[in-house]
C-alpha positions in Angstrom: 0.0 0.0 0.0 2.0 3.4 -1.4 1.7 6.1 1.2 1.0 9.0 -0.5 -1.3 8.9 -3.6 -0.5 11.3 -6.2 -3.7 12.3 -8.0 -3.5 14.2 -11.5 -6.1 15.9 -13.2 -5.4 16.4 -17.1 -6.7 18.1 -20.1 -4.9 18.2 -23.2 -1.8 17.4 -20.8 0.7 16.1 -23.5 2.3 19.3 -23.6 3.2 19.8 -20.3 3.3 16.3 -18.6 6.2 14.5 -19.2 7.8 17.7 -17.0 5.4 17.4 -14.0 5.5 13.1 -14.5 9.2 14.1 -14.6 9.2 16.1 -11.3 7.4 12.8 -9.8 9.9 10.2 -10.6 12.7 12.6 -9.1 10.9 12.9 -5.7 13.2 11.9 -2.9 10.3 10.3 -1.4 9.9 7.4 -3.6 6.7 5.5 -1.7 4.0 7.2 -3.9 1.7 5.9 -6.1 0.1 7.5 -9.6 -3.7 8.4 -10.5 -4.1 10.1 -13.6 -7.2 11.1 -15.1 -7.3 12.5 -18.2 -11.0 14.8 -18.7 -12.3 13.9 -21.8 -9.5 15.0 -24.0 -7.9 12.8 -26.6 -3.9 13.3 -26.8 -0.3 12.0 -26.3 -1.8 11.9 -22.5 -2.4 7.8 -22.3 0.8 6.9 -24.6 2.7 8.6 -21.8 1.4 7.3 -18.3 1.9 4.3 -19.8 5.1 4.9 -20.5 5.9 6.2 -17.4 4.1 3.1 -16.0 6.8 0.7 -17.2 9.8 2.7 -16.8 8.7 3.0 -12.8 8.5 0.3 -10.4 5.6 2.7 -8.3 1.6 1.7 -8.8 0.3 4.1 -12.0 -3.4 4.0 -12.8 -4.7 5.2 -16.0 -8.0 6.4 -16.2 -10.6 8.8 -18.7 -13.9 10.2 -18.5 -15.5 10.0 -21.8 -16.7 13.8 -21.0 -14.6 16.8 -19.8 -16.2 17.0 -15.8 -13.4 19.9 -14.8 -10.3 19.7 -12.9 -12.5 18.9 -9.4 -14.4 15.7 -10.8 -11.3 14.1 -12.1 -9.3 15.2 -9.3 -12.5 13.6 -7.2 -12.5 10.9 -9.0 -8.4 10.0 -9.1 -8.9 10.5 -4.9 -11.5 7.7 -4.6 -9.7 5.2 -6.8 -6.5 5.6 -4.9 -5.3 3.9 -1.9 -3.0 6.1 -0.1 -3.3 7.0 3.3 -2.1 10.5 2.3 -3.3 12.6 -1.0 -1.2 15.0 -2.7 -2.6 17.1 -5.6 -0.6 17.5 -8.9 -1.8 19.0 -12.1 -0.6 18.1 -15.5 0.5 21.4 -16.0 2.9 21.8 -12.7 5.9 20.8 -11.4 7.5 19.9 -7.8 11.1 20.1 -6.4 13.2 16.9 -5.8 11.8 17.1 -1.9 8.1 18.4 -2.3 7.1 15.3 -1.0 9.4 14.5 1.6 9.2 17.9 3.4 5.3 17.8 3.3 5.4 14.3 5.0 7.7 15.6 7.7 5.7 18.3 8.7 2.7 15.8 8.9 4.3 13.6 11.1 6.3 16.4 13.0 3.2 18.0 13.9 0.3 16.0 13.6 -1.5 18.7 10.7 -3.9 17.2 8.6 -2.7 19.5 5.4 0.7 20.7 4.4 1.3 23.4 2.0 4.3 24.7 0.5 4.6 28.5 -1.5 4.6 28.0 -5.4 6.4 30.0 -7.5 4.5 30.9 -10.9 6.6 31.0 -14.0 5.9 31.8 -17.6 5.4 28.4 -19.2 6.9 29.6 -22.8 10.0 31.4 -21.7 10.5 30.2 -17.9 10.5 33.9 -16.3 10.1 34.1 -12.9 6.2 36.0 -12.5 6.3 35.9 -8.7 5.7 34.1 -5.5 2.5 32.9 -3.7 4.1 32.9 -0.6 1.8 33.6 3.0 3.5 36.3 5.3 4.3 35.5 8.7 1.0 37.8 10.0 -1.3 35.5 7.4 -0.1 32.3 9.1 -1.5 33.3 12.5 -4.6 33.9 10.8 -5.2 31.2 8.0 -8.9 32.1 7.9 -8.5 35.1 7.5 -5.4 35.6 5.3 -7.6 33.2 2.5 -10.2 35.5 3.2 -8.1 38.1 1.5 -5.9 36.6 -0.7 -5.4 33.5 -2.5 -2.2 32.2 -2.1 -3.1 27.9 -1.8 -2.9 26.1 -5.1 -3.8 22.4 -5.5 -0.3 21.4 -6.4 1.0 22.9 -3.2 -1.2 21.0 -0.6 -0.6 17.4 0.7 -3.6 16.0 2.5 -4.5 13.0 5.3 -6.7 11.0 3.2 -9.4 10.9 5.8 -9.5 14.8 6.5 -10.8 15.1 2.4 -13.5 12.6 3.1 -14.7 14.1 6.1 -15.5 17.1 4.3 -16.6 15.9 1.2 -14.1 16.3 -1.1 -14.9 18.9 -3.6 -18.4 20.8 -4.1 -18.7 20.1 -8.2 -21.7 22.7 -8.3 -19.1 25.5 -7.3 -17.7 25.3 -10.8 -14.8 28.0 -10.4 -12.9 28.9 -6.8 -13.8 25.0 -5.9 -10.4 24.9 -4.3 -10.9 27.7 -2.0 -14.5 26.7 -1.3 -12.6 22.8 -0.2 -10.2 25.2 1.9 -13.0 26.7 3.8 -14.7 24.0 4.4 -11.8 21.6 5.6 -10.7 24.7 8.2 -14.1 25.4 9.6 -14.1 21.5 10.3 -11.1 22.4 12.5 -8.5 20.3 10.3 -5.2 21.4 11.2 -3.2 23.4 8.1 0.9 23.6 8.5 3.3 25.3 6.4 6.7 23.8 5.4 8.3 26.9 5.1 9.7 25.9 1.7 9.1 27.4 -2.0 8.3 23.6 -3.4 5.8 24.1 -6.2 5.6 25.5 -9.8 2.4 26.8 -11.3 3.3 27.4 -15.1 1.1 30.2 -16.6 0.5 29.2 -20.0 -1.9 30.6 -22.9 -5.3 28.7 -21.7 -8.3 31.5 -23.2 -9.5 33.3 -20.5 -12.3 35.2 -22.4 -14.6 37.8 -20.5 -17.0 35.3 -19.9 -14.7 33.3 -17.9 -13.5 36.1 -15.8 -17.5 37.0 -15.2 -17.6 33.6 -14.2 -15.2 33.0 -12.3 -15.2 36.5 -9.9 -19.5 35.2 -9.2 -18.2 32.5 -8.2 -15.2 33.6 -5.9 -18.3 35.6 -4.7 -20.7 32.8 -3.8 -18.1 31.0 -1.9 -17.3 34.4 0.5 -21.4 34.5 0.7 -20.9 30.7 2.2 -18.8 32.3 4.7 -20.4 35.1 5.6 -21.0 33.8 9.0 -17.5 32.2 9.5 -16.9 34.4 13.5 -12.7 33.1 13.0 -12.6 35.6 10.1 -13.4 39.0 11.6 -16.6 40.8 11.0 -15.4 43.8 9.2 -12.7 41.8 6.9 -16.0 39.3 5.6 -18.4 42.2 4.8 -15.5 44.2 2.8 -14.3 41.6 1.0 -17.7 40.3 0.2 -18.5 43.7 -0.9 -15.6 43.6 -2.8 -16.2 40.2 -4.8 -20.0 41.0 -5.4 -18.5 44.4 -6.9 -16.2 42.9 -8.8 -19.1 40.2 -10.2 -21.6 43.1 -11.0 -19.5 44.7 -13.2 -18.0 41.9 -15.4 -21.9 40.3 -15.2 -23.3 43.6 -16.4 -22.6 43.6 -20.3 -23.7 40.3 -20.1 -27.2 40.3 -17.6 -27.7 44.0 -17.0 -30.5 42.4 -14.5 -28.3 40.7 -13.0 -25.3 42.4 -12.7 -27.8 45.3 -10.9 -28.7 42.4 -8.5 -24.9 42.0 -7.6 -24.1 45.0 -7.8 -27.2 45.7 -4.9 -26.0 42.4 -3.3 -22.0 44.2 -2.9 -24.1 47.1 -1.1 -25.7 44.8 1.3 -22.7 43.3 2.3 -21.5 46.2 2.9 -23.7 47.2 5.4 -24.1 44.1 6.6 -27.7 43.7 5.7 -29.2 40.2 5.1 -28.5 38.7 1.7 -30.4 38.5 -1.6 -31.4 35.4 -3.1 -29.2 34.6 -5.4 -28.5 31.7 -7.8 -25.4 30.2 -9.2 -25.0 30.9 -12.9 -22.9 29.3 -16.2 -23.5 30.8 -19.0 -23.2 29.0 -22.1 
């Protein structure tokens, strides 16, 4: 039974993956296993796991929806087939140092946590420039709640999980189509599971030309704002830092919604004043718009 089950989303991976299947095999920590699950896309993807299957001696699992899901289901899906008693999250599109692994398993056992998470440094994918760290500060790490509240600095690539802490919570919501990793976030800390940080810059998220078309970012910033609605009640977050930033994401929604819903960009853009004052919420609906 491999310790840690590394789970790995993919879409039209081929470009990418051999460098983040790469950054696996060269893991100092060596008892892992493989579950990849490529989303309805038809590329170079299987011809390489299995591959990579013959040339390791570790378990590698293959597996396709027929449909694209999104990132969450497959990820979902690669965490139930697994057997790990520890999950760590690795998209097809990222890469780890030599002792991601290793240093996330330490702090684990060093402290008892039930997540690790290491900084990431983003890169461009074409060129390899340095764009920046998401690294927490040492004020955000006295308040996890609170520094997520504010800014997003967890990717999925970053965080190694105990296997049972994902289930108690539920893995991820799939209705929460975008910010689904910061909605699992939420969730798993207001279950009281126990987040550490290794201190350690062990991640790469490569930025790359995927189409983000205004629809998207519309999307995407309702969504961010549903999942601060979720938590509008969360008392570890303080009072004034959950109606500004909730005002703040509802803004944000209203005007990207507005050349697209008028009706309902007006309704978030009353929703941002609400939050504002702190008044009770609208009833509002999650949206996709095809």
């Amino acid at each position: 039974m491999p310790a840690v089950s590394v789970c790995m989303p993919s879409f039209r991976g081929e470009r990418f993956l051999p460098d983040s299947l790469g950054s696996l095999a060269e893991q100092s920590w060596q008892d892992w296993e493989l579950v990849l699950v490529e989303d309805g896309s038809r590329d170079g993807t299987e011809a390489m796991v299995r591959t990579f299957a013959v040339q390791h001696e570790q378990p590698v699992t293959y597996l396709r929806n027929e449909r694209n899901l999104g990132a969450p289901a497959a990820r979902d899906r690669a965490i139930r087939e697994s057997r790990g008693e520890y999950v760590a999250m690795l998209d097809a599109d990222d890469r780890w140092s030599p002792d991601h692994l290793r240093t996330g398993m330490d702090v684990i056992s060093r402290t008892g946590a039930d997540v690790a998470f290491a900084a990431a440094t983003k890169c461009d994918a074409h060129s390899g420039r340095l764009l920046g760290y998401m690294w927490p500060t040492s004020k955000e790490l006295e308040s996890l709640p609170t520094a997520l509240f504010q800014r997003s600095f967890l990717i999925p690539t970053a965080l190694l999980f105990r296997r049972q802490a994902l289930f108690d919570v539920g893995l991820h919501d799939h209705k929460v189509r975008y910010c689904n990793d910061l909605d699992l976030w939420f969730r798993m800390l207001r279950a009281g599971k126990r987040f550490e940080f290794t201190g350690k810059a062990s991640c790469e998220y490569r930025q790359h030309d995927a189409a983000i078309t205004a629809r998207k970012v519309a999307e995407m910033l309702v969504y961010r704002a549903f999942v601060y609605e979720r938590n509008r009640d969360w008392d570890a977050v303080p009072l004034h830092v959950r109606r500004r930033r909730r005002g703040l994401a509802w803004f944000r929604a209203g005007l990207h919604t507005l050349p697209r819903d008028s009706h309902l960009g007006l309704r978030y853009l009353v929703q941002a004043l609400r939050a504002r004052a702190g008044l009770s919420s609208l009833d509002l609906s999650l949206v996709s718009w095809e």
